[in-house]
C-alpha positions as CSV (number, residue, x, y, z in Angstrom):
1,X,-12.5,0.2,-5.2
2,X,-15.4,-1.6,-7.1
3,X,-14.2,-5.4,-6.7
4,X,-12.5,-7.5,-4.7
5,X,-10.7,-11.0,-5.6
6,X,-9.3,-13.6,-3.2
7,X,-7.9,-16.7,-3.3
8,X,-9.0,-19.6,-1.6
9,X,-6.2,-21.7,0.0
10,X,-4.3,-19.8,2.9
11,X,-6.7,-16.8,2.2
12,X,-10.5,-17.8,2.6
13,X,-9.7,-21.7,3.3
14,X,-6.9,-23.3,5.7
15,X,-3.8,-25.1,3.7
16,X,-4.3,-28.3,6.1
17,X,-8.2,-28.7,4.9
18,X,-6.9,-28.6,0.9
19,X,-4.0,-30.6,1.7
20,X,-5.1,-33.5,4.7
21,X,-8.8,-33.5,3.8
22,X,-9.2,-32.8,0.3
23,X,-6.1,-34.1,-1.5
24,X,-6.3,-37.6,0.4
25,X,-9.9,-37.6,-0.5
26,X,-9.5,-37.1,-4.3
27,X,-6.5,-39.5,-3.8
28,X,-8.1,-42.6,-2.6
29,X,-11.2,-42.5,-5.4
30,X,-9.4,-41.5,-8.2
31,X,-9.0,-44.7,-10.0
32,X,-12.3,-45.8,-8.9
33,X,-14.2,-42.8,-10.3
34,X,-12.4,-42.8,-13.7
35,X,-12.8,-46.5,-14.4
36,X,-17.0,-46.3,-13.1
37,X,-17.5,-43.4,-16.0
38,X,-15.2,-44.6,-18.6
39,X,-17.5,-45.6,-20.9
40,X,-20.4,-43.1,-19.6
41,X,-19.2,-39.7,-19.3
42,X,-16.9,-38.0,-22.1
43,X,-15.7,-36.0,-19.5
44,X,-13.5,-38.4,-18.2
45,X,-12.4,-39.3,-22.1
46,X,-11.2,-35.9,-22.1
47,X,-9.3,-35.8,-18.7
48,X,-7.4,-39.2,-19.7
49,X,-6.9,-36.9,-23.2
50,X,-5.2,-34.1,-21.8
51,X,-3.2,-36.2,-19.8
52,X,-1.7,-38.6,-22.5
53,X,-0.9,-35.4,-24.5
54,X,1.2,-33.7,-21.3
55,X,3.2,-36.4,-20.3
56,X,3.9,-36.9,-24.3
57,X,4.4,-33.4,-24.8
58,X,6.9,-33.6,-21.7
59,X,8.3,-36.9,-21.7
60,X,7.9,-38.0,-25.6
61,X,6.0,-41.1,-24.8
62,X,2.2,-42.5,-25.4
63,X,1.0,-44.2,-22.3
64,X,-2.2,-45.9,-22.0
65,X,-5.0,-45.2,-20.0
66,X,-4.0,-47.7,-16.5
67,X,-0.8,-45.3,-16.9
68,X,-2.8,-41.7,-17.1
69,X,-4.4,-42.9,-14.3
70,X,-1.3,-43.5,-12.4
71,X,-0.1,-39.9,-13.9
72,X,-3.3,-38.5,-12.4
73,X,-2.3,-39.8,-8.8
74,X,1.2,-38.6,-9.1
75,X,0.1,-35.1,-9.6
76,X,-2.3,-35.3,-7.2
77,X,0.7,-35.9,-4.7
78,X,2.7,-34.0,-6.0
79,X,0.1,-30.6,-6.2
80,X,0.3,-30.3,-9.9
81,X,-1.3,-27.3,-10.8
82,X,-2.9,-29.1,-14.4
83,X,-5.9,-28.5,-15.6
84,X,-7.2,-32.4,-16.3
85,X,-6.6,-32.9,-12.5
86,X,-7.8,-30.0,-11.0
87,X,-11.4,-30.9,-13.2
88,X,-11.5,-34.3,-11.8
89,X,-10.7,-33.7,-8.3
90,X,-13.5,-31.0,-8.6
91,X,-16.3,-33.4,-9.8
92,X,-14.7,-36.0,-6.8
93,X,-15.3,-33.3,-4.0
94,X,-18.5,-32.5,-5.2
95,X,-19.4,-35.6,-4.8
96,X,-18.3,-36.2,-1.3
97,X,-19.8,-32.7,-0.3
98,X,-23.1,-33.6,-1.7
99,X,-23.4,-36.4,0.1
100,X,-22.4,-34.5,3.5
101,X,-18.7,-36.7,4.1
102,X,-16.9,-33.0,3.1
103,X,-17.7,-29.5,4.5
104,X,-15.7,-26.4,3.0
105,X,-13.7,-25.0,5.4
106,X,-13.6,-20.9,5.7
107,X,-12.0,-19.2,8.6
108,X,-14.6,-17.9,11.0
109,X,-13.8,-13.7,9.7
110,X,-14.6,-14.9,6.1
111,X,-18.6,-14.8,5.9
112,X,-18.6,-11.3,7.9
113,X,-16.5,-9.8,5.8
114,X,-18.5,-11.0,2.5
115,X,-21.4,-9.7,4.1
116,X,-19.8,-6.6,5.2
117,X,-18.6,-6.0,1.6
118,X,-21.6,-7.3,-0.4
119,X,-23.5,-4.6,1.6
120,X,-21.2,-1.7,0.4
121,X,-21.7,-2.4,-3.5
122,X,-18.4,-4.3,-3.7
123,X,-18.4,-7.0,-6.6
124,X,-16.7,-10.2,-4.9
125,X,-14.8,-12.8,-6.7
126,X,-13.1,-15.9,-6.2
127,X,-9.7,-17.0,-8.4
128,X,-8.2,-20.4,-7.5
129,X,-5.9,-23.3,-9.4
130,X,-8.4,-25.4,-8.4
131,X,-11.6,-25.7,-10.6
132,X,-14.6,-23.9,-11.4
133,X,-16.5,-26.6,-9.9
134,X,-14.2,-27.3,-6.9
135,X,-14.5,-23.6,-5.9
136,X,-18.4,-23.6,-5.7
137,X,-18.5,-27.0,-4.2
138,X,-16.6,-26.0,-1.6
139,X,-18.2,-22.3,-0.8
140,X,-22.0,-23.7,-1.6
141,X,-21.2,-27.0,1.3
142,X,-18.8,-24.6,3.7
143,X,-18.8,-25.0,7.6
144,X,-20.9,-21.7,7.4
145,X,-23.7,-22.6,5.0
146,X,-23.8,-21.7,1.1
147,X,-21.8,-18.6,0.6
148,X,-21.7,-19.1,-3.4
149,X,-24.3,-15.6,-2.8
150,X,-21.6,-13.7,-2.3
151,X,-19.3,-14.3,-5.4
152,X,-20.1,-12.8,-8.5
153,X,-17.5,-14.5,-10.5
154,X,-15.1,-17.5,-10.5
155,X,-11.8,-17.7,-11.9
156,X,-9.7,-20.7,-12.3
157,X,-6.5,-21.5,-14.3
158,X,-8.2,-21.7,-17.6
159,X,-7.9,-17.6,-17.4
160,X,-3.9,-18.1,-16.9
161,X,-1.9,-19.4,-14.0
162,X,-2.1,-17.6,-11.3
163,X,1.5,-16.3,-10.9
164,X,1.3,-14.8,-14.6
165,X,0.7,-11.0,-15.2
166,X,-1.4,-11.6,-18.1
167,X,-4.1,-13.5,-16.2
168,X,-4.9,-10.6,-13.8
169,X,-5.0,-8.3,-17.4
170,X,-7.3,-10.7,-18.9
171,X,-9.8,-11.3,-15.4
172,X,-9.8,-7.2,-15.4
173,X,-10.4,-7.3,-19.2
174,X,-13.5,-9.8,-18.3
175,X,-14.8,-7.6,-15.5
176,X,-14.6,-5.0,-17.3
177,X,-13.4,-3.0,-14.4
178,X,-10.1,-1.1,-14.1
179,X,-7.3,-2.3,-12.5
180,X,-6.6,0.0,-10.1
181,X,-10.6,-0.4,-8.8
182,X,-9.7,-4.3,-8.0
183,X,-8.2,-5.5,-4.7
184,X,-6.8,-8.7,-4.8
185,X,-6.2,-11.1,-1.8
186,X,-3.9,-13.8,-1.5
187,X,-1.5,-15.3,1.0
188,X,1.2,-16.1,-2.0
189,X,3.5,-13.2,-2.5
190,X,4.2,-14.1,-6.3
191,X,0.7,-14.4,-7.0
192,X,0.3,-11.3,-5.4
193,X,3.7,-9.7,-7.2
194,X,1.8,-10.3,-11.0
195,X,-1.6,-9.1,-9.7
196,X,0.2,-5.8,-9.2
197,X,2.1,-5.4,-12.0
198,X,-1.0,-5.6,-13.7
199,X,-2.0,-2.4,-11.9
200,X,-4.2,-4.5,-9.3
201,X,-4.2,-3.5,-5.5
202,X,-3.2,-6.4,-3.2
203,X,-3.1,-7.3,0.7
204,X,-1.1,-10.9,1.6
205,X,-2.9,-12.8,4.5
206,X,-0.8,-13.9,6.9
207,X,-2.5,-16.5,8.5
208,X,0.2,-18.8,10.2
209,X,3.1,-17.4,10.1
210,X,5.6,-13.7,9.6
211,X,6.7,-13.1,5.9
212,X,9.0,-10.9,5.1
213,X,7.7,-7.2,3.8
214,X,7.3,-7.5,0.0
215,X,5.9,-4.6,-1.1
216,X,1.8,-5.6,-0.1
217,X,0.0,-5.1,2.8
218,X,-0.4,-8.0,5.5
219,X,-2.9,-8.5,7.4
220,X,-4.3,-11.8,10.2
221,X,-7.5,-11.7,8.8
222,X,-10.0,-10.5,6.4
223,X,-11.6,-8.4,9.3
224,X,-8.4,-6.3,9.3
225,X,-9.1,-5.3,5.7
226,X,-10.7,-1.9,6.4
227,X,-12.7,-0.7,3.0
């Protein structure tokens, strides 16, 4: 084994932090933040963009910019894996953990085991639906200090969604590191399913609650993980 990848919700982060801290977060200042940088940041030109051309691709309508807004919040309620949204609730959560209202949350065996691993010679990597950005706010503001260190690499859904075979083909392609040398962690057993079709070995946290056997290991916690 030369690398290991994880997730982030269920797997290095709890579900309630993404879904009662973060999402309300991002869900309150959406409309807010877009209409400050408007005019200011093509950024935000290009969120509104991609979210016009979805809901015309999908629906065969043009909608204005009041009404991508308004698309923006549905998905965010709705946990729409999209692109546009994941981007903008990424720069909105930076924001909030600059200024100290947000701290990442990892599960206390989480920095240990990064430790424990970076120590060995193991590559560590993080692929999430949300952002780029979202993922090192979150590990460089965590309960635990800056832990951004420890990754090497950051995947999000611009590499392919995350229950797709071809993603995990194209983030070993990247690595340049055989499948078979790659562990990949997640608590989503589809995710998990493609990762090892693609020749990738897996282990499903458990954190909650008993899931049925599906072909990958299960473990509590990543200090179970013996490497």
């Amino acid at each position: 084994m030369k690398y290991i990848l994880m997730d982030v919700e269920g797997t290095t982060t709890s579900i309630s932090f993404v879904h009662d801290v973060l999402f309300p977060y991002s869900l309150e200042r959406v409309e807010s933040f877009i209409n400050s940088l408007l005019d200011k940041e093509e950024i935000i030109l290009d969120i509104l963009t991609q979210t016009k051309k979805t809901v015309h691709d999908e629906q065969q309508k043009f909608i204005t910019n009041e009404e991508a807004i308004a698309q923006l919040i549905e998905w965010i309620k709705t946990d729409r894996k999209h692109p546009a949204l994941k981007t903008l609730q990424g720069m909105i959560w930076n924001i909030g953990y600059q200024s100290g209202e947000l701290k990442g949350h990892v599960y206390p065996d989480v920095p240990a085991a990064l430790e424990e691993w970076s120590k060995k010679g193991i590559k560590l990597g993080i692929y999430s639906s949300g952002s780029v950005e979202a993922q090192k706010a979150l590990f460089g503001h965590s309960v635990s200090g800056d832990l951004n260190h420890y990754f090497a690499d950051n995947f999000d859904t611009n590499i392919g969604q995350k229950r797709d075979v071809k993603s995990y083909f194209n983030i070993s392609s990247e690595l340049g590191i055989d499948p078979a040398q790659i562990l990949f962690l997640s608590d989503i057993t589809e995710e998990l399913d493609a990762a090892k079709m693609a020749g990738f070995l897996t282990t499903q946290l458990v954190r909650l609650e008993d899931l049925p056997f599906k072909d990958h290991k299960q473990v509590r916690s990543f200090s179970e993980i013996k490497i």
